[in-house]
Every structure is written in structure tokens, then in C-alpha cells.
N, C-alpha and C positions, 0 to 999 in steps of 0.2 A: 026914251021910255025904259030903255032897259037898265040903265044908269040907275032912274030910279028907282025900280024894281029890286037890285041890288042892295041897293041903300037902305031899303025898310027890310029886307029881310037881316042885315049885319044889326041895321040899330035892336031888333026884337030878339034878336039871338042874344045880346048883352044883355038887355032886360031879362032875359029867363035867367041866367045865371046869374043875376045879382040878386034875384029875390029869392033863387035858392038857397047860397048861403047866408043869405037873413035872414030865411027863415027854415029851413031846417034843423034837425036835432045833433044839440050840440056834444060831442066827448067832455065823459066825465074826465075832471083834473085828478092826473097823475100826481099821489102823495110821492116827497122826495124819500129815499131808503134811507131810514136811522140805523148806522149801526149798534147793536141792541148791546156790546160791549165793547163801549171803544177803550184801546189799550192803550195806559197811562206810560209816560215818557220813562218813570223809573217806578218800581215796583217791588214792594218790600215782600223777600221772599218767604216771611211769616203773616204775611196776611194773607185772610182767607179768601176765594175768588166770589169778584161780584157773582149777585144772583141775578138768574135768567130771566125773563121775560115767562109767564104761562101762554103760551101756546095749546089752542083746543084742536088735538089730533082729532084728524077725520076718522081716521080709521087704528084700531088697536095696531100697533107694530111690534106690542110684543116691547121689554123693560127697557130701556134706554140704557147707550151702552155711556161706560165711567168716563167721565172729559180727562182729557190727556191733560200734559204738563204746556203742550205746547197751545190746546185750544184754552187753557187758564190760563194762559200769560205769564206762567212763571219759566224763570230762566232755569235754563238747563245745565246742572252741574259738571263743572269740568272733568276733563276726562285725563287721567292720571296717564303720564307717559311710560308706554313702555318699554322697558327695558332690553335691550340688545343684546341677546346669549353669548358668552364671550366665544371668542373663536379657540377651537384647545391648539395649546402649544406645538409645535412641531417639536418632537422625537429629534436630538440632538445625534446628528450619525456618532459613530463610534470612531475613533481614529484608527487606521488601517496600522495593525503592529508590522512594524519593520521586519523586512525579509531575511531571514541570514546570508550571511554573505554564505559564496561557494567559494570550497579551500582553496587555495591556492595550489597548483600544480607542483609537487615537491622538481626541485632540478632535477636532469636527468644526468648521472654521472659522465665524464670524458672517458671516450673508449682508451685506453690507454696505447700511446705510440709507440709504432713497431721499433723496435733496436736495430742498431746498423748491422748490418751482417756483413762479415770476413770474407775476403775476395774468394769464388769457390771456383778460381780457374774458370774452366770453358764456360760454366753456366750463365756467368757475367758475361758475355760476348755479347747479345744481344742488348745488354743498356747501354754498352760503351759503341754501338754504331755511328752514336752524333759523334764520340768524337773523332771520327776521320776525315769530317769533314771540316776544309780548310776556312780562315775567317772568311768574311763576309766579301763580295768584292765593294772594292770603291768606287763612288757614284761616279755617272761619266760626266764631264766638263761638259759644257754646251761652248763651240768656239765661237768669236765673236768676230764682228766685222767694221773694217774699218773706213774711214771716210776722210775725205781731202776736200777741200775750197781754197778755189782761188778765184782772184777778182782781176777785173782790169778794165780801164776807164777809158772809155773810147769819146765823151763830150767833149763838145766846141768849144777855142778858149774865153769863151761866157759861162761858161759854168766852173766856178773853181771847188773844187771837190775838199771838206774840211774833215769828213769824218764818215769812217767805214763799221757798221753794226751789224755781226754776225748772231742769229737768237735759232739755238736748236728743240724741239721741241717745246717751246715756249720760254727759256732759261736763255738768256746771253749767255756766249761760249767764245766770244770775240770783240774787240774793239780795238781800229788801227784810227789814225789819223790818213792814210791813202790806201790804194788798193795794193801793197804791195806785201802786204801778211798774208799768211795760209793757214789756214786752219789744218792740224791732223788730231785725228778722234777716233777713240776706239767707240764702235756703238755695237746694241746688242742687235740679233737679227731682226725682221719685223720690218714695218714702213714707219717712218720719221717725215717732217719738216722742216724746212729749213728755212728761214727771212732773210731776205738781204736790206737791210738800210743805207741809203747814199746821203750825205747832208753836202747840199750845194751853196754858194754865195757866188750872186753874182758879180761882176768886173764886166768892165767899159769905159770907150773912152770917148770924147766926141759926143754925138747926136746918141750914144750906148751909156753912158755913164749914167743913167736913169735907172741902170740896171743891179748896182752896186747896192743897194738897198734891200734886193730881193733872197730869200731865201726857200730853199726847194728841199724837201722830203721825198724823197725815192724811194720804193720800196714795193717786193715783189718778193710772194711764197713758192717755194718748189716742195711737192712729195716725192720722195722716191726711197726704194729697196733695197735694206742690208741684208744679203745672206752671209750666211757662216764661211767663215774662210777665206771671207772674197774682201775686194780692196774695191771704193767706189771713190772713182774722180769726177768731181762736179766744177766745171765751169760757168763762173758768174760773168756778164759783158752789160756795161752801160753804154746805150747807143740814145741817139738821138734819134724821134716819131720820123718819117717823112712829111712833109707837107709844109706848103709856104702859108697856110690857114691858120696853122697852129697856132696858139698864144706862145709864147719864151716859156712859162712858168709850166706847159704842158710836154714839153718836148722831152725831158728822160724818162728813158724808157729800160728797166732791168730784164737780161734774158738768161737762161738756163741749156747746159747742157751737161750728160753723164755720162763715165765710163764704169762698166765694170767689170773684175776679170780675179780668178783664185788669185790670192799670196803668192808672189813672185814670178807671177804670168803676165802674157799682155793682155790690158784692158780693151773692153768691147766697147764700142761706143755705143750707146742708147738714141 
């Protein structure tokens, strides 16, 4: 029942509003706006501007004001460029005139030098004090000291000894073929070094003759002290290492010992 209760009330509501707008009062139709001076594409700026439409004012407004250039449609005269005020010159500085020089400082004359003056006896005593004094003395010698080397070969007959190199302070100052040269040298005082070189080749015979192939380089530094006046004796000894471990090619061994003692004294042993 209610459904259709519904239903006649939607269908009667469409009917009122269709028969109102059939038949109620219809809007008057909107005329489209003519413009009353439409403006021509090109426009000869000697002709005169269309005329206006009359218009019935409502109300007096009082004279109408003159149409401009722009509500007649004519184009608007160019407008002449203006001119850019030039900028004024800059005022050229003046050039700075040259300074005078300042004179020159005239020379100043030389005092002029005193004349020798004539011996006046006693008065000259006091210039001639340098000379009583006698020359200069003579510098003192600094004495020097002297040095002795000696060698001697104490290796097994496997080692045969070819050649003896004495080098002092890094300069050879020695070379024998055995140990049985000496070196004498005069050295300055100071601490020095001394090298002993041994050149070996060995010999063998039997199950040793393996050994003749071999050659050995021995060599060993001593420092030691020259003083002034004094005589130093340095013994050099080639001895054989101890030991049955050894290798052959390690076994000499160079040793050092020194005496020293003034010029024609006995030597000290060190």
C-alpha cells in the first residue's frame, strides 16, 4: 500500500512541473550587442570617423565630451626619438712639469797631508817603542809520531800465504808477497786505522788436494793512538780459529797487538 502511495505522489509531482514550464510566462529574447562602430582592418588617416548612432539620453548630462583619437580609430602618430644629451668631455689633466733636479753637492776639498817632520830627538821616543821589539816568534812545530807493523804467519801448511796488504787510514801504504816486510811511518798524532789483508791458496795432498782450488781473504782492522814524540809498535799474528767444526775456508784468523813508548825509550805494551 505504501509503495503505492509513493508512486502517485512522484508521478503528480512530474505532472506539476511539466505543465508549468508549458505554460508559464516565457523571457523575452535577448537582442545580440552590435557594435555600433566596428573598426575597419586599415584605416585611412584622412577620413572622417563614422557617425554615431542617436542615442535618446534620459537624462541631460550636460555637452558631450570631444572623441579622442583612440575612440575614432585613428592611429596614433609616432613619436619622434629622443635625443640622448651628450655626456661633456672630461677635462684633460694637465701634465705634472718636471721637478728640478737638486744641485749637486759641490766635492769637498782634501784636507791637505801633514809633512814629514825632522827627528826632534827625545820627543820621537814614544813612536819608535814598536821598534824594540824583536821579530815575530816562529810558530811552534807540532812533533809527530811514529808507527812500526810487523806480521808473521803462524797457519797450517794448507794455507799457503801469496800476498801481504797493509792499508792506513783507508790509502795502501804496504804490499809484500810474505809476512816479512815492516812497515815504518811517520803519522801525525790523533787515532788512525790500520787493515791487515792475508791472500791464502790452498795446498794438499792425498784425500787434501781438494784444497788447492781454494782461496782465502783474511782481513782484520786495528785503531789505535799516536801521541807526539812517541814510537808505536804494532804486532800483526795470523793464527788458526780453534775448533774441529770449523769449515778450512773459516779458520784464519788476524790478531793485533801494541807498544808504545817516547823516542828512544822502552816501549809499553798495550
Amino acid at each position: 500500500m505504501r509503495r503505492i502511495v509513493i508512486v502517485v505522489v512522484l508521478v503528480a509531482a512530474l505532472v506539476a512541473i511539466t505543465l508549468y514550464f508549458m505554460c508559464g510566462p516565457k523571457p523575452a529574447p535577448v537582442a545580440p550587442a552590435v557594435d555600433a562602430a566596428p573598426r575597419p582592418a586599415q584605416v585611412d588617416a584622412a577620413a572622417p570617423p563614422p557617425p554615431q548612432a542617436d542615442a535618446a539620453p534620459a537624462q541631460d548630462a550636460g555637452p558631450a565630451a570631444p572623441p579622442t583619437a583612440a575612440a575614432a580609430g585613428t592611429p596614433r602618430e609616432p613619436r619622434e626619438p629622443r635625443e640622448k644629451p651628450e655626456k661633456p668631455e672630461k677635462p684633460e689633466k694637465p701634465e705634472p712639469e718636471p721637478k728640478p733636479e737638486p744641485p749637486k753637492p759641490e766635492p769637498k776639498p782634501e784636507p791637505p797631508k801633514p809633512e814629514p817632520q825632522a827627528d826632534a830627538g827625545p820627543a820621537s821616543a814614544p813612536a819608535r817603542q814598536f821598534d824594540k821589539l824583536g821579530p815575530a816568534p816562529a810558530p811552534v812545530e807540532r812533533k809527530l809520531g811514529r808507527v812500526t807493523v810487523r806480521a808473521r804467519n803462524k797457519m797450517g801448511s794448507t794455507y799457503l800465504l801469496q800476498r801481504v796488504v797493509y792499508e792506513l787510514d783507508g790509502q795502501k801504504v804496504f804490499e809484500g808477497r810474505d809476512a816479512s816486510g815492516t812497515l815504518d811511518k811517520s803519522l801525525s798524532p790523533g787515532q788512525h786505522v790500520l787493515v791487515v789483508r792475508m791472500l791464502y791458496r790452498g795446498t794438499g795432498f792425498g784425500v787434501f788436494k781438494y784444497l788447492e782450488g781454494y782461496r782465502i781473504d783474511a782481513h782484520n782492522d786495528f785503531t789505535f793512538t799516536v801521541n807526539p814524540g812517541h814510537r808505536t809498535d804494532i804486532a800483526v799474528e795470523a793464527v788458526e780459529k780453534p775448533g774441529a767444526s770449523l769449515k778450512w775456508e773459516d779458520r784464519p784468523l788476524i790478531n793485533f797487538s801494541s807498544k808504545s813508548a817516547p823516542e828512544g825509550g822502552a816501549a809499553k805494551k798495550k
